[in-house]
C-alpha positions as a Python dict, from the first residue, in 0.01 Angstrom:
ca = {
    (1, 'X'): (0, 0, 0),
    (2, 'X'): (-291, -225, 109),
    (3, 'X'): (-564, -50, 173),
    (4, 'X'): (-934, -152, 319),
    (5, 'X'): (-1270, 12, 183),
    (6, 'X'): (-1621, -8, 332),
    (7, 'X'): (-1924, 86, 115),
    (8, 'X'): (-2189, 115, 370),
    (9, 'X'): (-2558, 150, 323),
    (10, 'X'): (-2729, 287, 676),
    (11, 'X'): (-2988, 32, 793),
    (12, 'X'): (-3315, 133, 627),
    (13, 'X'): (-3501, 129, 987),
    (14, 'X'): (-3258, 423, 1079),
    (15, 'X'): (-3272, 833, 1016),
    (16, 'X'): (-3035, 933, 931),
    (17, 'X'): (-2941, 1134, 1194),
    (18, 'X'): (-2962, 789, 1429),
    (19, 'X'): (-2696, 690, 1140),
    (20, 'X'): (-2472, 993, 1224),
    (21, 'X'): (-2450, 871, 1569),
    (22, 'X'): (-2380, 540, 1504),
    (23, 'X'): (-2100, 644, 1238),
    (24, 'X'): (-1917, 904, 1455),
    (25, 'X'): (-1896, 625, 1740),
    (26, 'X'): (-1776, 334, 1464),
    (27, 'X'): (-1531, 558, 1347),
    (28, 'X'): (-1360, 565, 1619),
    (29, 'X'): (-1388, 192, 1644),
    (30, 'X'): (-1196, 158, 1306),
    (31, 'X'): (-946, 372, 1404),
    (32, 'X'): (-855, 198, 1717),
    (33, 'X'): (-811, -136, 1509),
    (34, 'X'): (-565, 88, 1212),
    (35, 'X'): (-379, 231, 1512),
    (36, 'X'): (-330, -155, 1714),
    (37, 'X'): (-263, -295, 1351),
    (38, 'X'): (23, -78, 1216),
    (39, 'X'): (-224, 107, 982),
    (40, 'X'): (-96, 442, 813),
    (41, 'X'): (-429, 651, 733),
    (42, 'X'): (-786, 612, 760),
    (43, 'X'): (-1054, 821, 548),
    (44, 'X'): (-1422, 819, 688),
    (45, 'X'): (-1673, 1009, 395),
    (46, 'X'): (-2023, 1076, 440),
    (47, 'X'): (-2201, 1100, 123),
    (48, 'X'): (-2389, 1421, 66),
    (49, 'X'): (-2729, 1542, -27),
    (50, 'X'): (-2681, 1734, -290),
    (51, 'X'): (-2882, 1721, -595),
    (52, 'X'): (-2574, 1631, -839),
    (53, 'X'): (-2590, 1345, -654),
    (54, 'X'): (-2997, 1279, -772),
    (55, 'X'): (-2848, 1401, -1136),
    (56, 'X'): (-2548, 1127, -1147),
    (57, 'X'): (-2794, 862, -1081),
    (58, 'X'): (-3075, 985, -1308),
    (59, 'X'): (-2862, 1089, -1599),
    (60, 'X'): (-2630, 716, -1595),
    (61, 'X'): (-2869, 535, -1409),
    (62, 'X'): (-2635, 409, -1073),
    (63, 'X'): (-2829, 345, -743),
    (64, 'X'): (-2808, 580, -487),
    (65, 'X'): (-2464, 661, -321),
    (66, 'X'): (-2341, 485, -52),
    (67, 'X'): (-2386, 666, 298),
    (68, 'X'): (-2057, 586, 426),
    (69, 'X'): (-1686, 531, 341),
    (70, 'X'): (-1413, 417, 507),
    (71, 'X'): (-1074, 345, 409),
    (72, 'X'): (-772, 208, 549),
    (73, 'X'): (-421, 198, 457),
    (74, 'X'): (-98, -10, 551),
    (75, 'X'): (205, 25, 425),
    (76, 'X'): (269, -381, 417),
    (77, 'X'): (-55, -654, 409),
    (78, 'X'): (118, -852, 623),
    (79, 'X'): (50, -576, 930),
    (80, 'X'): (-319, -655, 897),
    (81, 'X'): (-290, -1029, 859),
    (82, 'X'): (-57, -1057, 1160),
    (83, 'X'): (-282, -826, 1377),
    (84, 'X'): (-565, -1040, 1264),
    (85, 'X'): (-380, -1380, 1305),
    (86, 'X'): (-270, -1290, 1662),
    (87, 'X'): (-573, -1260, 1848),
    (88, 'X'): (-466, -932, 1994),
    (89, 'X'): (-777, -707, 1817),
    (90, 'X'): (-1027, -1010, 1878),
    (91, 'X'): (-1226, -825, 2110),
    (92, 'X'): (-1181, -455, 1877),
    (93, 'X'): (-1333, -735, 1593),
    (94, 'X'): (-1569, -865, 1783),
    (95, 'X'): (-1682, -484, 1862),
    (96, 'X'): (-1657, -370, 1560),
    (97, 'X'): (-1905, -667, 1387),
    (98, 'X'): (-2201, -590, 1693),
    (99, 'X'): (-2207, -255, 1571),
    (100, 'X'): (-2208, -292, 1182),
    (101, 'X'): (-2490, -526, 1261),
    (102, 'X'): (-2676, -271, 1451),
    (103, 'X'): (-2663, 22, 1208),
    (104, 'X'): (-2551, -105, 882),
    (105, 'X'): (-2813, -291, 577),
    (106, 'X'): (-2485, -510, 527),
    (107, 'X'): (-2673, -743, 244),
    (108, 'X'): (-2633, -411, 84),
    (109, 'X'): (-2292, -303, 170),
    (110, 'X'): (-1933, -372, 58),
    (111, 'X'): (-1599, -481, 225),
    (112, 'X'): (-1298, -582, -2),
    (113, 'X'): (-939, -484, 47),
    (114, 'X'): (-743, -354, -308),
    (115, 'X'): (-428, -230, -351),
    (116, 'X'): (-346, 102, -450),
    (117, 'X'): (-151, 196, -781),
    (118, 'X'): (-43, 549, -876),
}
């Protein structure tokens, strides 16, 4: 399995309730581009405010969670590259970049696909 994660860090000039709304609407963005791309599962997680988070960071000395999560699966890495190599999801790309720009702090964020080992 390949899998794609985003770490993402709302845009510091946001609530984060304007963050909410911009995550339940890019969401559905990333889902649109697993389903057109072969993709098996995707996992959206919104980090919570609960004060073992406050702890975690105080106690080992981490920064503060990440707001957002997202993960994507496929069963094969060539699904994505084809999709991506094709020109088919250029405009669901092209989408998808306008609005990590407008919500995201993306010097502060992370992208990187891994694979996944049991």
């Amino acid at each position: 399995m390949i899998k794609f994660v985003q770490c993402v860090r709302r845009n510091p000039r946001l609530s984060k309730q304007e963050f909410g709304d911009h995550w339940t609407e890019y969401c559905k963005q990333i889902r649109a581009i697993a389903d057109a791309s072969n993709g098996r599962r995707c996992v959206f997680s919104r980090s919570l405010a609960v004060e073992q988070n406050l702890e975690i960071i105080q106690e080992r000395g981490t920064k503060a969670p990440y707001d957002g999560m997202v993960e994507v699966w496929w069963e094969r890495g060539n699904d994505i590259v084809a999709f991506l190599d094709s020109g088919s999801g250029d405009k669901l790309i092209d989408d998808l970049r306008r609005a990590q720009e407008a919500f995201m702090d993306l010097p502060n964020c992370t992208f990187f696909f891994a694979s996944e080992e049991e």
